[in-house]
Every structure is written in C-alpha cells, then in structure tokens.
N, C-alpha and C positions, 0 to 999 in steps of 0.2 A: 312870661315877660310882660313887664308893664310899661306902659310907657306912658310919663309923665311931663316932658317940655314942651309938648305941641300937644294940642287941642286937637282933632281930628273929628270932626261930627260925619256921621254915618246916616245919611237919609235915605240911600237906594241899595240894590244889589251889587250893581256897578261900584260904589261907597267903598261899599263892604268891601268888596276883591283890590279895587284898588289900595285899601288901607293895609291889608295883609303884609305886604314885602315890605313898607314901611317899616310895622311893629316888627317884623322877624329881622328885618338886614337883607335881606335875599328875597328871591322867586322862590316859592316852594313848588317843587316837584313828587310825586310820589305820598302823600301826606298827611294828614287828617289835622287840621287849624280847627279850634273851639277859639271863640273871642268871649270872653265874660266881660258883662256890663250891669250898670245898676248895681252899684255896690258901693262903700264904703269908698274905695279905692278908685283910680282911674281905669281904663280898657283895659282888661289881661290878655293877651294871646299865648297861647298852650301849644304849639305844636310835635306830632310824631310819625315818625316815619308810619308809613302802614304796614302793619305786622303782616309777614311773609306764611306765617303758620297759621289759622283760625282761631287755633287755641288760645292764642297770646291775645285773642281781642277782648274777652273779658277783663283780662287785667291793664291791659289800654286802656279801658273804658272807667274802670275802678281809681286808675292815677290820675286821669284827667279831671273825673268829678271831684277827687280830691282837694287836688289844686284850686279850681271853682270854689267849690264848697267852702273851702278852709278860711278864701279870701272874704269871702259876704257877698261874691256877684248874685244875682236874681234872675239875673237873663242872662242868655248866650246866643251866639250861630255859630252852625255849626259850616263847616267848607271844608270838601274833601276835593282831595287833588291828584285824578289818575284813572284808572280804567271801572267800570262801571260794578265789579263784580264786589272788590275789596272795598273801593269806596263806600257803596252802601250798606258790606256786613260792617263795616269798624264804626260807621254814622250813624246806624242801628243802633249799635249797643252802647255807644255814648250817649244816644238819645234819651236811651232806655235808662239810662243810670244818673244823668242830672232831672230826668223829671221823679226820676223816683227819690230825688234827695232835695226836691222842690224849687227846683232852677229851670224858668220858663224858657221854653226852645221857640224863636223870634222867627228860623229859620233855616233849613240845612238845604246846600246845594252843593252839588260838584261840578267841578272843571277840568277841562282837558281840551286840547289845541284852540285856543281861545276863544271857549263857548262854557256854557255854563248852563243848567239843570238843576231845576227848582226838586230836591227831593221831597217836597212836600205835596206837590205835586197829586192830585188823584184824579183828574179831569183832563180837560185840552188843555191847560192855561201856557205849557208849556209845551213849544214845537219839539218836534220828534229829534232833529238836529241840531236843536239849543239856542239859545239867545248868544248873538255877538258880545262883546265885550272888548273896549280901549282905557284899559286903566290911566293911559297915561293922557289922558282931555278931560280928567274930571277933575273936580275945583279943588278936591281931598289929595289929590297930586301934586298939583301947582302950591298947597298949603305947605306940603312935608317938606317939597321940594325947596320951600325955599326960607324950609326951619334948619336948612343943612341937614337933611335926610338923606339916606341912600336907599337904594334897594338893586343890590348885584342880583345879575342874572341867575344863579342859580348857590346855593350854598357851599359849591367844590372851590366859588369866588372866596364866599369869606375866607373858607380852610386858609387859601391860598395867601389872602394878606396875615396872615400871621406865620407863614409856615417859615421854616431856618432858610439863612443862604444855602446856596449852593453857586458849584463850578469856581470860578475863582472868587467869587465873592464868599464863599466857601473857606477857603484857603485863609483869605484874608482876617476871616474872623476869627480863626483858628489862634493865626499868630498873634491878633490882639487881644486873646484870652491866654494867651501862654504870657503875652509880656506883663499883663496885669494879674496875674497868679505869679510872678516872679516877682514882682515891685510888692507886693502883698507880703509873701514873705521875708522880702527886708525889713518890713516894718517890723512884723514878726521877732526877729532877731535883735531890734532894739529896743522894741520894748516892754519897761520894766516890770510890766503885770500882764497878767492876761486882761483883765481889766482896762488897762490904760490902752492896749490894745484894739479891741472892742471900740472902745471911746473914739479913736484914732479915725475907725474903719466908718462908724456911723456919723462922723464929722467931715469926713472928707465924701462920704454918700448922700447925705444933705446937701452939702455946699453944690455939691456937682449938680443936683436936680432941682438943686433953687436958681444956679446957674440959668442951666438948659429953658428953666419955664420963666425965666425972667427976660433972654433974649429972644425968646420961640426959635433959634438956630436947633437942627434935626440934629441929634446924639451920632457921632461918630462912630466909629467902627474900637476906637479905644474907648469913648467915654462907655459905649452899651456891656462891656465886656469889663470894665473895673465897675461895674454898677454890678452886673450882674456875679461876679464872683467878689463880691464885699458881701451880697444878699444871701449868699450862702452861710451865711453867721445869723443866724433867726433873730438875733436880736437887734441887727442893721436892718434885716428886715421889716421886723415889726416896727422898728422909729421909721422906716418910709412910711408904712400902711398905718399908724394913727394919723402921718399927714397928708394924706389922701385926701380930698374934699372935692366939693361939686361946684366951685366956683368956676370955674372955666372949663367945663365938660369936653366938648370938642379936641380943645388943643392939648386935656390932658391924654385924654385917650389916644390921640396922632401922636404924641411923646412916647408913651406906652406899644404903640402899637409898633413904634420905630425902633425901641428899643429890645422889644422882643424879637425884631426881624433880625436884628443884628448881634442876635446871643448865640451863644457855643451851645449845641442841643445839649450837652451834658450840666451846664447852667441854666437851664431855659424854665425850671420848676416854680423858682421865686418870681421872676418877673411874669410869666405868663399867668400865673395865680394872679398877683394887683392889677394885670390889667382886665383878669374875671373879675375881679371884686370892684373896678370902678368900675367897668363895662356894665354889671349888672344893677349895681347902685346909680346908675345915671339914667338906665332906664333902655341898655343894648344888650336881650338875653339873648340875640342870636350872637352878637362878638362874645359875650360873656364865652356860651359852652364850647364854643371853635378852641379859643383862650386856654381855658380848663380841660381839654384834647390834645393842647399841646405839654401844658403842666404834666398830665397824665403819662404822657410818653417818655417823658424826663425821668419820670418818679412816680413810678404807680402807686405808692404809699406816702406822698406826700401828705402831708397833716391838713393843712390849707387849702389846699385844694379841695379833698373829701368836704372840708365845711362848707365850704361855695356851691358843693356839687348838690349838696343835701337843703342848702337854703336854697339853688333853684328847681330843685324835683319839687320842692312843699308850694312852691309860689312864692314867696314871703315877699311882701311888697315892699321894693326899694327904700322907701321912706326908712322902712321896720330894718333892714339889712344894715343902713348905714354906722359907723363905728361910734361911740360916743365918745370913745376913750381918749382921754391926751398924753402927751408928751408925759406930763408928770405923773399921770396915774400909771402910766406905763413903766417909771422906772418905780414905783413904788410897787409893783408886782414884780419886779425882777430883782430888788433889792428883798424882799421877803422870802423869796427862795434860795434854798439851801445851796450853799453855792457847789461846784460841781468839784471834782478832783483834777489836778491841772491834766493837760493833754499830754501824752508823749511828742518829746523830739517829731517834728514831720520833715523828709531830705525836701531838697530845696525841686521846685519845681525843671525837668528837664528848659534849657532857654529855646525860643524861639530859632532858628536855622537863619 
C-alpha cells in the first residue's frame, strides 16, 4: 500500500512505529510490516499476517521482496509485530531475500506490549525488556492526524466498517432491495430494447451519485440498494467506475463506504469492488483488501474484484492503477462488441411484505 497525500518523514524508530497504522488503516497485531523507501514512488507498506506454519515463510519472504523489488524501493525496515520466535524466523527471511535482490535493510525491530527490539541488535544497545514507545506524542502523529488519517485499534475495526447490517437494520435493507429490484423490473417491462434499458438503469445510477456527492447527504437505505442492484448490469457498473476520480478522496470513500454498509450481502460484489478500486487508487490498501473481502464473499468469481486483488498482491503504485478510460472510450468498447442474444422473460421480483 502506498501512500501518497500526506508526506510522513520518518527520522526515529519511534517515526517509524508511529507511521505504521497510519499507512495500514489499523494497529497491526500478529504481522510482519516491510516499509519500502527510496524509490521511484512514495513509502510502500507490505503487510502479512505471520505464517502459522515455517514452511510458508519462504514464500512470505519471496511475495514481499516482490512487491519491493517490482516498485524500485532501495531501502526498507523491516517491523514485526508479536511474540519473539515467529517474528524473527519470518524477519529473517525477508531480510534474507531483499538484500539478496539488492534492497538495503535500514532496520528490522519488533514489537509487542508496547516496547520495541532493535533486531539488529548484537551488543547491549538494546535493553533486555525493550525500549518504551508512545506513538501517539510524535510530530508523524499530530501530521496524519490532522491530514484526516485514521488508524483503528486493530484490523477486526476495519473489517467491521464495511461489514452488512444486521438485526433490524438488517431487515430493513432487505425490504429496500426487494422494492428497488421490483421498480427495476417495471422499467424492464417498458422498455423498448434492452438497450434503452441499460441506458435507463445507468442514467438514473449517475444522476443518483452526482446527487448524493453534490449534497454530501449519506445514501439511504433505498438510494444504496437501487445503486447497488442497477450495478449488477456490468455496464452501469462500469459507467460508475470510469467516473471514479480522486478529486475529493475523503468524502468519496465515506459515500462508498456508506453505501456498502447499507447493501443487500447478495448485491454487495459491485459496490464493494469501487470502493477497493478507490480505496486503493487514493492511497487506503488497508480499506482497499477489508473492501475486496467483502466482494469476495458476494462473489467469489467476481471478475473485478480478482483484478484489484492481483494489482495489490504486485504493489502497483496508485498513480499506475488509476483508470484512464472515459465515458466515451467506454462506450466505444461496448459498442464493438458482438452484441449478446436477448435474455429470457425474468418473473417479476417476489414484493417486499
């Protein structure tokens, strides 16, 4: 994950640990964090759980210098986050594996109960019970903090801002995806192509989302529910996500993020995808893969999703991800394809109770 709207200078150790949750979104717990720097690009942060089996360290070790490598970083630190055994085989062998592909190591420490251990370490320089550490009194704090950074307590946080309703908020969203899959198929029924159809579904999904980001008022429980079963027609889809841009980062991602709360889990594939694909293009590959976790559970063979999932295993820096495509080139590749055989009759949606 890269991050590129806030500046973050890294002058201490303390720097460093504080900058962590920033770039991720979250506290990492349990983890192994590589920061690549000196490069082409701005800071990358790599994070992965720490492999539960030895075996899988090598190939931890192989994806991470990948990612590094592939970006042009030169330097790294490395920070492992957890008990002393696993932390040093998996910081080992990442060690092992960017100096062997000529990516200088600046630094590797680990942490646990908030203390920290120089793994480079060969001498006394480091107390036996670690160096204290207050991430949140350094000036790399006060900087994120007040670029509109977050940094939740633990990752189960992110999960959790994106995850479906539940209880009656549950219920609720149910009935406003049955009433917008029944007003869906009237349209259906009158109109005179599939085509004009189509046209219909991605003019009223425009207007609704130029709406919503033109008042900043938060998507309802009907508008997230006719947005998200219009986006089930990949080609409403796709006219949202060529206008996706990074003009207002923040507010688009809060839009996005609100409207994925308030989706029907069985709709939840398209909209959880755009908000990986802005999440990760704005420079949030912790909301990105949370995002893309949800897609996944939707639609484990989601098309869209797989792409996102594969441009953040590589790295590929935001700048590179972004779409170029517009509006217009967009219908000139849907207009060059062969067009499809019309659908059969679909019965009308059961109505909401």
């Amino acid at each position: 994950m890269t991050n590129e709207t806030t500046r973050l200078v890294i002058r201490t150790p303390d720097d460093a640990l504080a900058a962590v949750p920033y770039l991720l979104g979250f506290h990492p717990a349990e983890s192994l964090v590589v920061l690549g720097f000196d490069g082409p690009e701005n800071t990358c942060a790599v994070r992965v759980d720490l492999p539960p089996d030895p075996s899988c360290v090598p190939r931890m070790a192989e994806q991470i210098t990948m990612v590094v490598g592939r970006n042009g970083f030169r330097s790294a630190l490395i920070v492992g986050y957890g008990p002393v055994a696993p932390v040093t085989a998996a910081a080992s062998a990442v060690w092992e594996a960017l100096t062997s592909s000529g990516v200088r190591i600046v630094e590797a420490m680990r942490v646990a109960d908030g203390r920290w251990w120089s793994l480079t370490c060969l001498d006394e320089c480091c107390p036996p019970e670690g160096r204290p550490f207050d991430t949140t009194t350094t000036q790399l704090a006060a900087t994120a903090a007040y670029a509109g950074h977050t940094a939740l307590p633990a990752r189960e946080e992110l999960c959790r801002s994106v995850a479906p309703p539940s209880g009656k908020a549950q219920a609720a969203v149910r009935r406003a995806t049955l009433e917008a899959e029944a007003r869906i198929h009237q349209w259906s029924q009158r109109a005179p192509t599939s085509e004009a159809l189509t046209a219909r579904k991605a003019k009223e999904a425009i207007e609704l989302l130029t709406a919503l980001r033109t008042t900043g008022n938060p998507p309802t429980n009907a508008d997230a529910a006719l947005l998200s079963v219009l986006m089930t027609d990949l080609r409403v889809r796709d006219e949202i996500w060529v206008r996706l841009t990074q003009d207002t980062p923040r507010q688009d991602l809060e839009l996005w993020t609100a409207i994925l709360r308030k989706t029907d889990p069985r709709h939840a594939a398209a909209p959880a995808s755009l908000l990986a694909f802005l999440a990760y293009t704005t420079g949030d590959g912790g909301l990105a893969n949370v995002a893309l976790d949800r897609a996944e559970e939707a639609d484990p063979h989601y098309s869209m999703a797989a792409l996102i999932r594969t441009i953040t295993a590589l790295g590929v820096p935001p700048k590179k991800a972004r779409l170029t495509l517009t509006p217009e080139d967009l219908a000139t590749l849907y207009n060059s394809r062969t067009p499809p055989p019309p659908a059969p009759p679909q019965p009308a949606p059961t109505p909401p109770p």
